[in-house]
C-alpha positions as CSV (number, residue, x, y, z in Angstrom):
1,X,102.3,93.9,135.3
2,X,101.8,92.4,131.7
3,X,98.5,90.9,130.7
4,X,98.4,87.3,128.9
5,X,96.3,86.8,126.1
6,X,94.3,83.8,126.3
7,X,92.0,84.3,123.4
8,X,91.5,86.3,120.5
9,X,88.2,87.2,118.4
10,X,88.4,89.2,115.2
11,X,85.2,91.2,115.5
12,X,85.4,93.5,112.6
13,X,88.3,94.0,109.7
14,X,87.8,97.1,107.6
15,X,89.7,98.5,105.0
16,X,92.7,100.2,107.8
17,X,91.7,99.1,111.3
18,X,90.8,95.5,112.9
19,X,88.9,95.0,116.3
20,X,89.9,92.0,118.3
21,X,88.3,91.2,121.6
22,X,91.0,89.6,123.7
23,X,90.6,88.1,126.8
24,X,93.6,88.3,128.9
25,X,94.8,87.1,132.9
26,X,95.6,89.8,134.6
27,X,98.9,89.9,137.0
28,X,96.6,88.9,139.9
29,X,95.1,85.4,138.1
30,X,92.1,86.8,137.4
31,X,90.5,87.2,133.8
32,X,89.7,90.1,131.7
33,X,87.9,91.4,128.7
34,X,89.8,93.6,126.4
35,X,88.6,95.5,123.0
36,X,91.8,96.7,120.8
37,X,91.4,98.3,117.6
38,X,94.9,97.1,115.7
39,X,96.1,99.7,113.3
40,X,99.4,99.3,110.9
41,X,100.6,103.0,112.1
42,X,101.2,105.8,110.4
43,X,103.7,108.4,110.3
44,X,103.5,112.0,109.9
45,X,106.0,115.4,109.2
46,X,106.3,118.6,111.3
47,X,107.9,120.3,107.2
48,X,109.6,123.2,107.5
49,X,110.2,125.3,104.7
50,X,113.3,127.7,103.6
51,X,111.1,130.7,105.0
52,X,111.1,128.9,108.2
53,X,107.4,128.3,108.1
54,X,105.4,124.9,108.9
55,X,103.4,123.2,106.0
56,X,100.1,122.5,107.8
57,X,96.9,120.5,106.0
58,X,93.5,122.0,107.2
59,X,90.9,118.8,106.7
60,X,87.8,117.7,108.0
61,X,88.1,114.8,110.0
62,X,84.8,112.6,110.9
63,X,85.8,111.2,113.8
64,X,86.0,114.8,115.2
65,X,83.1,116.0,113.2
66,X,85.5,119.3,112.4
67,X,87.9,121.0,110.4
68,X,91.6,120.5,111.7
69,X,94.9,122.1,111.0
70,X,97.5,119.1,111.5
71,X,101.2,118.2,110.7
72,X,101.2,115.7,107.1
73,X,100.5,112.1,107.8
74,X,99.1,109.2,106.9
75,X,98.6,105.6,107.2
76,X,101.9,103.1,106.5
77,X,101.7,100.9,103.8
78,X,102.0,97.0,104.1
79,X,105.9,96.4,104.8
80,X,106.5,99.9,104.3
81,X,109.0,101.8,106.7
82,X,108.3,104.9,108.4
83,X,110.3,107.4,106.7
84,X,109.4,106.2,103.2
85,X,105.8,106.5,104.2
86,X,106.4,109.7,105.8
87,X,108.4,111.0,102.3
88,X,105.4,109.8,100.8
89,X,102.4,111.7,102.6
90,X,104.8,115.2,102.7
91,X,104.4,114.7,98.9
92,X,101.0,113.4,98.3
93,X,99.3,115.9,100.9
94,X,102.0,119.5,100.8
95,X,103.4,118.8,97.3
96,X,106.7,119.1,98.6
97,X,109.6,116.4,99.2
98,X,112.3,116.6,101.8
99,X,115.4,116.9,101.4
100,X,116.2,115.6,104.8
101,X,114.2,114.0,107.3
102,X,115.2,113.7,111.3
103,X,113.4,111.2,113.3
104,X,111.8,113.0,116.4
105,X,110.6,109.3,117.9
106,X,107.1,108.6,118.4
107,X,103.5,108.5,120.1
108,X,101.0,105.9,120.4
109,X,97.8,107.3,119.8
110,X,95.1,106.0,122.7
111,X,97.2,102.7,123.9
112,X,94.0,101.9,126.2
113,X,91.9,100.6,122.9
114,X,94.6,100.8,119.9
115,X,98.0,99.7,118.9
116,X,98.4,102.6,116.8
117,X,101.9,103.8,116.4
118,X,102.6,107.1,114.7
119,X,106.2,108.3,113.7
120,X,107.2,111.3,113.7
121,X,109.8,113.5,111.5
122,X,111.3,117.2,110.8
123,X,111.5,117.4,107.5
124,X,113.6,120.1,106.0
125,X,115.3,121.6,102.8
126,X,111.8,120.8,100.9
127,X,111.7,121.2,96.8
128,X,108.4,121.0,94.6
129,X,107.5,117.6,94.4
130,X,103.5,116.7,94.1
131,X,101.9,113.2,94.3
132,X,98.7,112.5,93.6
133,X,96.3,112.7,96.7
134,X,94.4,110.1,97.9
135,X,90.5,110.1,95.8
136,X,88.8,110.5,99.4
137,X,91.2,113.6,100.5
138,X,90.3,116.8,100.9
139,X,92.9,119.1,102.4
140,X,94.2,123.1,101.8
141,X,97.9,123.5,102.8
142,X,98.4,126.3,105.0
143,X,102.0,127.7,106.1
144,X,101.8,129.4,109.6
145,X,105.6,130.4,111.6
146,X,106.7,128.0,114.2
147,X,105.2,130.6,116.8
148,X,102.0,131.1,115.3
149,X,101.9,126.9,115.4
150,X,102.7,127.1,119.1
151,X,100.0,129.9,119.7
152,X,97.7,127.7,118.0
153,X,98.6,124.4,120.3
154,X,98.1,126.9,123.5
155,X,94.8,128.1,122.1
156,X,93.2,124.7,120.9
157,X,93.3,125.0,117.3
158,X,95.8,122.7,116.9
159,X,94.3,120.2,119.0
160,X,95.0,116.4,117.5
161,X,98.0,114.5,119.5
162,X,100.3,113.9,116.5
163,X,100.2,117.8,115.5
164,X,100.6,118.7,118.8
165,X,103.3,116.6,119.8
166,X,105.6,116.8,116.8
167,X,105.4,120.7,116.7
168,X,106.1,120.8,120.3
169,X,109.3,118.3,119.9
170,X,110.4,119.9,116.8
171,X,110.3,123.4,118.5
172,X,112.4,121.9,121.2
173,X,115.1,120.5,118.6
174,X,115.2,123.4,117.0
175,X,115.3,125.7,120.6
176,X,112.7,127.7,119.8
């Protein structure tokens, strides 16, 4: 079932993504065109707080042309490992550092057209700790319950797939 790549073409190389046109044989022998935008991944935190709320980040997001309420993330850094990018973002985004961080695996975002890779974490017993935000960021933290969250996944506000998914298997860790 795996496709050979034959050829590769850089097409465009911005500042996070690449496109490559690939052509690949298919399984049968025959040839193919395929478009993959390579990303370096990202990883991003469901953070809960002593209250037992969720730190959320409501931000316009251009690619949606809206205002989302999502889980902390951001892009990995060259060489840089998951959870340290992960530590990194919880700070620069919620002003808060965890004191422990679970792994709760992973998704890839749209595998048809892009390799990228986003890891997902619980963070927990959080203290102040704020990094400077990124110049082009422009994000409100908001603290909703770990029901409200789940109310909001069933009713569309939460709507993006790395919000949705690490909510959803943090509330199952947690058995709520």
């Amino acid at each position: 079932m795996e496709e050979i790549i034959l050829s590769r073409e850089t097409i465009y190389e911005g500042r996070i993504v690449k496109l490559d046109r690939l052509e690949v044989q298919l399984p049968n022998g025959k040839t193919a065109q395929r478009d993959v935008i390579r990303h370096p991944g990202a990883a991003a935190v469901v953070a809960l707080d002593d209250a037992q709320q969720l730190l959320m980040v409501r931000q316009f997001r251009m690619a949606a042309g809206r205002v989302l309420l999502e889980i902390p993330a951001g892009t990995l850094e060259p060489d840089e490992a998951p959870i340290v990018c992960a530590e990194r973002e919880l700070q620069e985004e919620a002003g808060m550092k965890p004191g422990k961080l679970q792994a709760l695996g992973g998704i890839f975002v749209a595998p048809g057209y892009t390799s990228e890779f986003i890891h997902l974490f619980l963070a927990t017993d959080l203290v102040p700790s704020q990094l400077t935000q990124d110049d082009d960021e422009f994000l409100e933290v908001e603290r909703v319950t770990m029901a409200q969250a789940l109310a909001l996944i069933d009713s569309g506000e939460i709507c993006d797939a790395k919000s949705v998914t690490g909510i959803l298997r943090a509330a199952r860790l947690l058995e709520i």
